[in-house]
Structures are given as C-alpha cells and as structure tokens.
C-alpha positions as CSV (number, residue, x, y, z in Angstrom):
1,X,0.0,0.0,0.0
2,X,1.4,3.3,-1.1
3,X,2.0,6.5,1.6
4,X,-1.5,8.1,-0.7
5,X,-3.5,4.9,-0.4
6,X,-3.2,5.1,3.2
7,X,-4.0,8.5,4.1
8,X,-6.5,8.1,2.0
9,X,-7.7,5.3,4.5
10,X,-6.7,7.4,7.4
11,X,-9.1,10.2,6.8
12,X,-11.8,7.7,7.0
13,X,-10.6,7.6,10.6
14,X,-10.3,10.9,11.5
15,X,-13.4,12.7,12.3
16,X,-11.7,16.4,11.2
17,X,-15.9,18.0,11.4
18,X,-15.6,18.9,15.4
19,X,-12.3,20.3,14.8
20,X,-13.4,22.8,11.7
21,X,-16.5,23.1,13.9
22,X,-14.6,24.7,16.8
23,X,-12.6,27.5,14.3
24,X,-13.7,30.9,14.2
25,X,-13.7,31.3,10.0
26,X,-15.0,34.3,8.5
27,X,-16.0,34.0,4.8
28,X,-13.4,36.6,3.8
29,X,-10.5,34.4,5.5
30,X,-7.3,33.0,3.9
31,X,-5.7,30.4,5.9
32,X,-2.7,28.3,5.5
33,X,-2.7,24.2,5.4
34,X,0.9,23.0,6.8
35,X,1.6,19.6,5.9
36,X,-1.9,19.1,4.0
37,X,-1.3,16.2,2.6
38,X,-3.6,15.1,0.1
39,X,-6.0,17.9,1.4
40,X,-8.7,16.4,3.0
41,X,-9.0,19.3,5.9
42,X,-8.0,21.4,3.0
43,X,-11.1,21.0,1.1
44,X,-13.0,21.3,4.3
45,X,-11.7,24.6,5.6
46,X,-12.6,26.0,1.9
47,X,-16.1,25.6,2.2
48,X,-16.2,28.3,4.8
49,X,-13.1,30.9,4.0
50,X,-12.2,32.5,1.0
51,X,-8.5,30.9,0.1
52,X,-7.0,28.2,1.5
53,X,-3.1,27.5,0.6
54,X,-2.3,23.9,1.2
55,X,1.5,23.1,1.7
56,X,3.4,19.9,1.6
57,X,6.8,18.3,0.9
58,X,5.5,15.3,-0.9
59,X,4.8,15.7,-4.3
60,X,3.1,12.8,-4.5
61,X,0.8,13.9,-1.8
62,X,0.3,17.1,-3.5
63,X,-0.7,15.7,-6.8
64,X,-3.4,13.4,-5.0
65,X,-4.9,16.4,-3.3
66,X,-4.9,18.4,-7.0
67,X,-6.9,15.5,-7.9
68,X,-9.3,14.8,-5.2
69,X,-9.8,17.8,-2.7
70,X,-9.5,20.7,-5.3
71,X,-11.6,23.7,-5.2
72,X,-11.6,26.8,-7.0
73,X,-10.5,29.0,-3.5
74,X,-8.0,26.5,-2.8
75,X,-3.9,26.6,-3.9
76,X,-1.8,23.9,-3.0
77,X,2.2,24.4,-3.2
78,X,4.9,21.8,-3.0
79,X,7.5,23.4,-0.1
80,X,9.8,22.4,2.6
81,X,7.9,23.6,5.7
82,X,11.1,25.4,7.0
83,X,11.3,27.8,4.2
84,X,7.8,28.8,3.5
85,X,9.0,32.3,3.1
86,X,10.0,32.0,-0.3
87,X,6.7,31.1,-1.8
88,X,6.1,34.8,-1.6
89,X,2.9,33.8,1.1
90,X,0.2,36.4,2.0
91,X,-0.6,37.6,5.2
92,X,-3.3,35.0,7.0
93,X,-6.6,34.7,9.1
94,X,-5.6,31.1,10.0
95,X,-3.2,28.2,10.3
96,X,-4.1,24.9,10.3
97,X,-1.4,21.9,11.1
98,X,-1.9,18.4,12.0
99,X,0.5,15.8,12.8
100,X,3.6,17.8,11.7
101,X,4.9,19.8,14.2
102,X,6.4,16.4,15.9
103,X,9.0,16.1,12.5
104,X,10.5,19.7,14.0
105,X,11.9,18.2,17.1
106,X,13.3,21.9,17.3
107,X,10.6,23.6,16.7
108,X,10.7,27.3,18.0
109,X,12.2,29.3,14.9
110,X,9.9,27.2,12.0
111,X,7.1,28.4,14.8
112,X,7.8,31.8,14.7
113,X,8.4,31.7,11.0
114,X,5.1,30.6,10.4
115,X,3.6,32.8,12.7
116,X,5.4,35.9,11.0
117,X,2.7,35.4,8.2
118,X,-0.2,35.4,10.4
119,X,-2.4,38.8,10.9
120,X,-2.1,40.3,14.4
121,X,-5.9,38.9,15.3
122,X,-5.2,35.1,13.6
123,X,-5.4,31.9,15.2
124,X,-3.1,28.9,14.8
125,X,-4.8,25.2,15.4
126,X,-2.4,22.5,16.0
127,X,-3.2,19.3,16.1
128,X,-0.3,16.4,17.4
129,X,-0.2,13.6,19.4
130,X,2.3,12.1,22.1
131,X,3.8,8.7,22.7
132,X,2.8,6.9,19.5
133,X,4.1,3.3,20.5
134,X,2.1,4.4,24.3
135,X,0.3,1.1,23.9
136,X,-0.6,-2.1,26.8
137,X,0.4,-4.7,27.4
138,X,4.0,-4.5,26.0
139,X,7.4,-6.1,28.0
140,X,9.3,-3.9,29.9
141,X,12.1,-5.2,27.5
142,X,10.0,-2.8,24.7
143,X,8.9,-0.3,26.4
144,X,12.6,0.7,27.3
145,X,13.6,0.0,23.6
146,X,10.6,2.4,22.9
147,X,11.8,5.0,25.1
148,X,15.2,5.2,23.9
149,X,14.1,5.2,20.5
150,X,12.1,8.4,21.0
151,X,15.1,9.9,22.6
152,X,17.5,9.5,19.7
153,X,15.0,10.9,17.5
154,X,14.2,13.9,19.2
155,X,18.0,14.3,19.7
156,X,19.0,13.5,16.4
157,X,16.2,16.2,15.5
158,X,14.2,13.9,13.0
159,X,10.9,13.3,15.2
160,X,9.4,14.5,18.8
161,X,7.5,11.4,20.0
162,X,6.2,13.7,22.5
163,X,5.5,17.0,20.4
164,X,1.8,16.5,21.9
165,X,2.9,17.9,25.3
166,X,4.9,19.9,24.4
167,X,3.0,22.5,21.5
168,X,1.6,24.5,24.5
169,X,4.6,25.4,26.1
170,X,6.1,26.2,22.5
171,X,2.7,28.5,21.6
172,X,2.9,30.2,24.9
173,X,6.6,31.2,24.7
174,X,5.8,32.9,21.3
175,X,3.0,35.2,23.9
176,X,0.3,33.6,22.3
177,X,-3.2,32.8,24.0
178,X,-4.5,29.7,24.3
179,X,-8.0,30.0,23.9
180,X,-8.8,26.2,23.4
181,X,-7.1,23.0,24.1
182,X,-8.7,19.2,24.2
183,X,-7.4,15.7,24.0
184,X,-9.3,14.2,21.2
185,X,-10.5,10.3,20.4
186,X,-8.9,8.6,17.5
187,X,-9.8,6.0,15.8
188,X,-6.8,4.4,15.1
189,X,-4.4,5.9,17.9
190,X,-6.4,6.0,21.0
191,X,-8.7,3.1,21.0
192,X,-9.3,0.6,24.0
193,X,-10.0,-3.2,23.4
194,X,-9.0,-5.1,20.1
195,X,-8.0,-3.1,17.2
196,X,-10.7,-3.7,14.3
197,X,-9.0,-5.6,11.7
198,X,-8.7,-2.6,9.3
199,X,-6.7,-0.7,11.5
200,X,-4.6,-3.4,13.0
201,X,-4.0,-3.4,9.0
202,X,-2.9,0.4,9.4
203,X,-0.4,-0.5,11.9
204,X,1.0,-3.4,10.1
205,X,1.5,-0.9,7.1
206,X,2.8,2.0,9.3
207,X,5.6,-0.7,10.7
208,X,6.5,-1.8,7.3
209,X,7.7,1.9,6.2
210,X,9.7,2.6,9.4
211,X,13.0,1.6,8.0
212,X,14.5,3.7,10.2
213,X,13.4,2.3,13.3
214,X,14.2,-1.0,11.9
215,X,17.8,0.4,11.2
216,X,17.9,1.4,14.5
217,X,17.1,-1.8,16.1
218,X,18.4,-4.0,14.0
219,X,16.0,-6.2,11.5
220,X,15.5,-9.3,14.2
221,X,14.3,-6.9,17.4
222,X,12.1,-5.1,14.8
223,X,10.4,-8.0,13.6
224,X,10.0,-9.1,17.8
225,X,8.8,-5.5,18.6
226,X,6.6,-5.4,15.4
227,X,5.1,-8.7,16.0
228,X,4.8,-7.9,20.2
229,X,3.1,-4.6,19.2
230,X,0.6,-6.3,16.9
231,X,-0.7,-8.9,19.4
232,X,-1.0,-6.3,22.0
233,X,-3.6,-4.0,19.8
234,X,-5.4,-7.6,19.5
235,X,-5.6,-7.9,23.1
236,X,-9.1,-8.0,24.4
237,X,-7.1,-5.9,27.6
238,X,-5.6,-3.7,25.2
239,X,-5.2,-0.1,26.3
240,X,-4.0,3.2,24.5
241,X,-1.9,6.0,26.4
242,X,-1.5,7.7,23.2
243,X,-2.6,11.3,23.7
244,X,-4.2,13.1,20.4
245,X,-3.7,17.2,21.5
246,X,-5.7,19.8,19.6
247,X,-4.9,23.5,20.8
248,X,-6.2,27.0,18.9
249,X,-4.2,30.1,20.0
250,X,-4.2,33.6,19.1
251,X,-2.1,36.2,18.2
C-alpha cells in the first residue's frame, strides 16, 4: 500500500468536522494548510473561508490532493515547511497543522516563522499527538527499547514522539493565548479493546515503512517488537496511552 492509499484510508478515521467546527472562519478568511497532505481538511476549511493555501513536501501527496480535494479557492504548493517564506505567502486569518509539528523536534524558529505570516488577530490550530508506541500490554524489554528510540530521534532532530505535550509550552513562549485546548479520540491511535482488523492493517502498514526504526534496532528486534506490538492491539485488555492534542491560540 502506497504513503497516498493510506491517508487516503486514514481520513476515514479521522473525524476532522468537530475540529473545523470549533474554528472561528469568516468567509473573507485566507488560511494556511501546513503539511496538507492530500487535502482532505484542506477542502473542508474552503467551504467556509475565501483561500486556502495547502502546503506539503511530498509531491506525490500534493498531486493526490490536486486531484481529489480541489476547489476553485484552494492553492496547493509543494514546499519544505522550514522555508515557506520564499513562496512569496500572503498575510493570513488562519493556520491549520496536523501531525507535523512532531518532525521539527526543534521547533521554535519554524514556529515563529510561520507565525510571521499570520495577521495580528489570527489563530493557529495545531493538532499532534504524544507517545505513539504508548500502547498495553508491552514487556518492559520494549517499552525501554521504545523509550530510547524516541530519545535518539528527538535528539537527532528527526521526530518528537512527545511533540503533543509539548505544543503549549512552545505556543505560549511565542506570547500567544490559548483560547482552546482538548485531548481528542482517535480511531486508530487511542482506542481501547481489540483493534478492528482494518486498523490493525494500518499499523502493520505503518511498521512496514519505518525503515528507520528497523535500522535502528536491527531487523531481528524489529520484527520481535513489530510482531509484540501487533498482538498487543489484539488484546481483548488492550489499552492506548497515546494522547491526540488539539490546541487554537491567538495572536
């Protein structure tokens, strides 16, 4: 299954109406997408502002979202997410990111970046999650392997496993105000019981394209860990500790 085919299943899962629902859009708005992906919250936060600019670093991503979410008020631009600035951006209502502030593991200066192209009275939404692998029952043998895996990425400045906890503190230092924050349900990350067999699918497929992690432990401990991690979202005492954060805050 290909990186589109499976957000494409993904946004099955993700139940994106409360969030748009709890945004303050204005008909005359023009907000930014950050890491839009194939645009499904795109195409959603068109039908009530007047441009939305989708941005990604996959081109392959981009191309899906030209084809599937495309509206007449929407853009969508092909960009590293730390240089925005030279796609000659305008001056915006609104930001919208999910699950990409975690791949800035040092994310205060692409922050304020961003935020140097938002209007004095514009809101930022962030949506991230913390402790990805945060599932029971796993051995104490994986959780530590876990543990120290999220360490040398956030060290190594490739991925913050723990971004969700962190966006608030990283939003405030920039003096903005919080004026909403909420831990969400998800579908596929924060479920109790057995995982459905669709998204036990999901998980397969996520573990199949983290090469690095693989590299990291070594083929043999990934393929324990993978097939450990697997049983334990088929546990009928299965429980998620995964935390889903969604926070608005203001200029």
């Amino acid at each position: 299954m290909t990186l589109t085919e499976e957000y494409k299943r993904q946004s099955i899962w993700r139940n994106w109406t409360p969030f748009i629902e709890t945004l303050s859009i204005d008909k005359h708005d023009t907000i930014l997408d950050l890491g839009c992906g194939i645009g499904t919250v795109t195409k959603m936060l068109s039908k009530n502002a007047s441009h939305v600019i989708g941005i990604d670093f996959n081109p392959e991503l981009i191309q899906e979202a030209e084809h599937i979410n495309l509206a007449e008020n929407i853009d969508y631009k092909i960009s590293n997410l730390k240089n925005i600035h030279g796609l000659d951006l305008p001056k915006v209502d609104g930001i919208w990111s999910s699950f990409v502030v975690a791949y800035f593991p040092d994310l205060a200066p692409i922050l304020y970046n961003w935020l140097n192209l938002l209007k004095s009275d514009g809101w930022i939404a962030i949506v991230e999650m913390s402790d990805l692998f945060g599932h029971s029952p796993l051995s104490q043998a994986t959780q530590k392997k876990i543990k120290e895996y999220y360490k040398c990425q956030c060290l190594n400045n490739i991925y913050d496993f723990e971004m969700g906890c962190k966006v608030k503190n990283y939003l405030i230092d920039c003096r903005l105000s919080i004026i909403h924050e909420e831990n969400k349900f998800d579908k596929e990350l924060t479920f109790n019981g057995p995982a459905e067999s669709q998204i036990l699918k999901a998980w397969e497929n996520r573990f199949d394209r983290m090469n690095v992690f693989k590299e990291y432990l070594g083929e043999n401990d990934f393929l324990k860990i993978k097939r450990e991690f697997l049983e334990c979202l088929s546990n009928q005492k299965h429980e998620s500790k995964t935390i889903v954060k969604f926070l608005i805050a203001k200029k």
